[in-house]
MARTIPA-865014 format. One record per residue (C-alpha): residue in three letters; x, z negated, y. Coordinates in pm, whole numbers, m for minus. Each point is the difference from the previous one (the first is absolute). Layout:
@residuo=ALA u=X w=Z v=Y .
...
END
This chain:
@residuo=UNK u=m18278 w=5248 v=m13649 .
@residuo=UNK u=m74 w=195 v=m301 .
@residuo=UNK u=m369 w=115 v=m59 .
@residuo=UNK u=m139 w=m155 v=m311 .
@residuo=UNK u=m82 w=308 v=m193 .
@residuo=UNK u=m239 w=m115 v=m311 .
@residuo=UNK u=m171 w=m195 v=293 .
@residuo=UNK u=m29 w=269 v=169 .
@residuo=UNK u=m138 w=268 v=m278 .
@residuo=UNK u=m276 w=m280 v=m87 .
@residuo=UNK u=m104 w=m64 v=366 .
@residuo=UNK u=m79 w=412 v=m18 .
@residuo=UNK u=m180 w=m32 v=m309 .
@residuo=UNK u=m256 w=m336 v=131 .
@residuo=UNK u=m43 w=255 v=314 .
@residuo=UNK u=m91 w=293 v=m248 .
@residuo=UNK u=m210 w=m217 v=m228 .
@residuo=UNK u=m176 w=m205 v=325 .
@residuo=UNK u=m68 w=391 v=115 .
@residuo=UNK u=m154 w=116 v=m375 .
@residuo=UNK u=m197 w=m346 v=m47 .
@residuo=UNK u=m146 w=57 v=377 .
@residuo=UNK u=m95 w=356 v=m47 .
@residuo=UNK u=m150 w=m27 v=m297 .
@residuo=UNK u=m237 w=m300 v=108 .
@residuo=UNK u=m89 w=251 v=255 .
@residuo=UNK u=0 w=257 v=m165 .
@residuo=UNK u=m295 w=m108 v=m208 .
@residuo=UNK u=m228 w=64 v=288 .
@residuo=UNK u=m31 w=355 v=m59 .
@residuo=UNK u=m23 w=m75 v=m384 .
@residuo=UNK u=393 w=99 v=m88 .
@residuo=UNK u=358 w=m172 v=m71 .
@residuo=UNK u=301 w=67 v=143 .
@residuo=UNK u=148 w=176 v=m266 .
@residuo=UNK u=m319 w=219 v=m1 .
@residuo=UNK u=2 w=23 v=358 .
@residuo=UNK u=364 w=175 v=m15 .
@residuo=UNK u=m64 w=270 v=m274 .
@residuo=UNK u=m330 w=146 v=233 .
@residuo=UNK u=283 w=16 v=248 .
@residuo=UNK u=244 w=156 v=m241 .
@residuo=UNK u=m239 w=238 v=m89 .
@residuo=UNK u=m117 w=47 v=327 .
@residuo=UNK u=369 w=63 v=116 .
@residuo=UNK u=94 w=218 v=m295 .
@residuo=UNK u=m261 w=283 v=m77 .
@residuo=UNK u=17 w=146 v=m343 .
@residuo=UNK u=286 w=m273 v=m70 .
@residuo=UNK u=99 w=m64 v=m417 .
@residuo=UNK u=m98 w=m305 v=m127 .
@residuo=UNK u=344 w=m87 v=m23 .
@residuo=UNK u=47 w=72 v=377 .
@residuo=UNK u=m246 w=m238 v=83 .
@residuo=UNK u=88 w=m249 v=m197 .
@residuo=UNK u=375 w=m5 v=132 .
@residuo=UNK u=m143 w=m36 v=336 .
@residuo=UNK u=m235 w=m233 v=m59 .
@residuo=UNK u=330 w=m207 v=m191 .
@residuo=UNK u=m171 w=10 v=m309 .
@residuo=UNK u=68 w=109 v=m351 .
@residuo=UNK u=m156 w=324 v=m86 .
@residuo=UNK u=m260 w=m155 v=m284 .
@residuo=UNK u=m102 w=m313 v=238 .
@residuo=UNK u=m39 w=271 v=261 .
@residuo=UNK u=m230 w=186 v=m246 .
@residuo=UNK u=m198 w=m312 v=m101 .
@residuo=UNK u=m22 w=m70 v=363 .
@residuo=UNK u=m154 w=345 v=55 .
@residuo=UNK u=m225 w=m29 v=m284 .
@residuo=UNK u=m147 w=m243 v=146 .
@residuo=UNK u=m30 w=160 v=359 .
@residuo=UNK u=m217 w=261 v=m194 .
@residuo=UNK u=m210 w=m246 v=m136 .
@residuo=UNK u=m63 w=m178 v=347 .
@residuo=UNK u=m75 w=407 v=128 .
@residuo=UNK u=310 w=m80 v=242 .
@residuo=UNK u=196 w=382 v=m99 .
@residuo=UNK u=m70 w=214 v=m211 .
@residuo=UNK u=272 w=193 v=m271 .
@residuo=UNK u=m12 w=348 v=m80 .
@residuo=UNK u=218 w=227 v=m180 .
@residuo=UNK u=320 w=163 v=215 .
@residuo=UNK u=253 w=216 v=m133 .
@residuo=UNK u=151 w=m118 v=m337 .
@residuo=UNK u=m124 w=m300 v=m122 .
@residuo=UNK u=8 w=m156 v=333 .
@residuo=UNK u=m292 w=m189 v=156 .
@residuo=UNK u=m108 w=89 v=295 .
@residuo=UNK u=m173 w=m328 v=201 .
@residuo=UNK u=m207 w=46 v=316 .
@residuo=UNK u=m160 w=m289 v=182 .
@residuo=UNK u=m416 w=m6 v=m8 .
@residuo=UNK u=m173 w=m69 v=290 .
@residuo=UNK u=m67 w=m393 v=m132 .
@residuo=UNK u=433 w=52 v=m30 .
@residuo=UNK u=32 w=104 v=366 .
@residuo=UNK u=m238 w=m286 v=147 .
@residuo=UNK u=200 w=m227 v=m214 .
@residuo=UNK u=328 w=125 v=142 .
@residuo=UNK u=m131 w=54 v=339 .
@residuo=UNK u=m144 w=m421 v=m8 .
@residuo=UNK u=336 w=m97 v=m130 .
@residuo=UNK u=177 w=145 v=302 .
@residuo=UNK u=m204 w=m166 v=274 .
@residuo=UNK u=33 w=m345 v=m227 .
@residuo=UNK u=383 w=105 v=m11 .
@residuo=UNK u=69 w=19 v=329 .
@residuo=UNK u=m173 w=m307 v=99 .
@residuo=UNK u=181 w=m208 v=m308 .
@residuo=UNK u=353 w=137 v=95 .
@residuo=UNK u=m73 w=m111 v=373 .
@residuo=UNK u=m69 w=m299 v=m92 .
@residuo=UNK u=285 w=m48 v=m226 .
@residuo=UNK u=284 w=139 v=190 .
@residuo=UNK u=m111 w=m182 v=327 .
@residuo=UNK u=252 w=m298 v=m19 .
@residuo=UNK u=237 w=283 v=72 .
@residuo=UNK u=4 w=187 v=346 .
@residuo=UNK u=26 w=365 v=7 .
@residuo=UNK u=442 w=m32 v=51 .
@residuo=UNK u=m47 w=m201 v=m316 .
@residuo=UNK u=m204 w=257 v=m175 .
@residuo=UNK u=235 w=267 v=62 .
@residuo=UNK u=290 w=m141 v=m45 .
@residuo=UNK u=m156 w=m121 v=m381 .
@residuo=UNK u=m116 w=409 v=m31 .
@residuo=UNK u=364 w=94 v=52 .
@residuo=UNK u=148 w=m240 v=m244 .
@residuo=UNK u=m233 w=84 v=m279 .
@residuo=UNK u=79 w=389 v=64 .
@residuo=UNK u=361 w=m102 v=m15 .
@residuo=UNK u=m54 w=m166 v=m366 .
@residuo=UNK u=m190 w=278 v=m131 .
@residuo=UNK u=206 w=261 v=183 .
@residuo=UNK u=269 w=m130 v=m276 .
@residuo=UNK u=m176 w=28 v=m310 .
@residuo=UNK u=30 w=356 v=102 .
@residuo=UNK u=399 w=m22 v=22 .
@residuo=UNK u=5 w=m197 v=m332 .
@residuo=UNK u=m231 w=288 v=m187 .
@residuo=UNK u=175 w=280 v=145 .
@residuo=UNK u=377 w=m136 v=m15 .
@residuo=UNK u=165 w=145 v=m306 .
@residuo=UNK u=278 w=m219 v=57 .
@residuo=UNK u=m215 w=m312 v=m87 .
@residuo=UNK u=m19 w=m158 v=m345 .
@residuo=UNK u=m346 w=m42 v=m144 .
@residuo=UNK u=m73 w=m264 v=m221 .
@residuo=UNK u=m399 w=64 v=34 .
@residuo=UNK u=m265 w=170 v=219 .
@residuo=UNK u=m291 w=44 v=92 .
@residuo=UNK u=m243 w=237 v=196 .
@residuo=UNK u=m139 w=m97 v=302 .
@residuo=UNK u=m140 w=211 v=322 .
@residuo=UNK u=123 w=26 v=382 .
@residuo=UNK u=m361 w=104 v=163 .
@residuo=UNK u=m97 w=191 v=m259 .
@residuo=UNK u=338 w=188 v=m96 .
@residuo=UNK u=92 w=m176 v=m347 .
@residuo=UNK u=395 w=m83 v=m21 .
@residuo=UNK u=166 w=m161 v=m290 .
@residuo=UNK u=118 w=m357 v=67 .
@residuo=UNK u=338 w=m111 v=m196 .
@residuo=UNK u=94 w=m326 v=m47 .
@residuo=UNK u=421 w=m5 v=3 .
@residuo=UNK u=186 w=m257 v=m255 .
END
């Protein structure tokens, strides 16, 4: 029997977008989104990070990532300074860190909660596939062998690799 694969793609996108709807309902507790939520830990995980950095990890563009951050200012959530260059600098404030620090205790009691129908076997074996797929965008951006018809930036942890698309 031959895996359905469109079926498949799509069930991995209604269990990404039943994850983002979830934890940004709960997210709102502590007075963020989701998409906030992961640029305090972006920034938290980066120090001294570019913009553009950021917003590649964060799988963003680099001027929604800067209207994002704009905002974050506003809400006293970081705080931009000048770096070297004409980079920006962004530090969490200490309003950022409780935010960050609320969303992981909300985080790990959402993701319990939504990976439970699966036992730990389950869970693993789902961690090692995924790492599998993403291990190969890495062969497919650094195989010069490999027509490109498009790509596109995207990060593994928070190492950005090129992602090509083959014809």
């Amino acid at each position: 029997m031959t895996t359905d694969l469109e079926a498949l793609g799509q069930a991995i996108k209604r269990a990404q977008y039943r994850n983002h709807r979830t934890m940004d309902a709960a997210l709102s507790d502590v007075g963020v989104s989701l998409v906030q939520w992961d640029a305090l830990r972006a920034i938290d995980r980066m120090p001294g990070a570019s913009g553009h950095d950021l917003a590649v990890a964060t799988f963003q563009s680099d001027q929604a990532f800067g209207t994002l951050a704009t905002r974050l200012v506003e809400r006293d959530l970081i705080v931009r300074s000048a770096g070297r260059g004409r980079r920006l600098v962004h530090t969490l404030t200490d309003t950022g860190r409780a935010a960050l620090d609320g969303g992981h205790e909300i985080a790990a009691e959402v993701l319990q909660d939504l990976f439970a129908p699966l036992h730990e076997a389950q869970r693993g074996a789902l961690m090692e596939a995924l790492a599998v797929l993403t291990a190969q965008e890495t062969v497919i951006a650094t195989s010069p062998a490999t027509p490109a018809r498009e790509s596109s930036t995207t990060t593994n942890g928070s190492m950005p690799i090129r992602v090509a698309r083959t014809v």
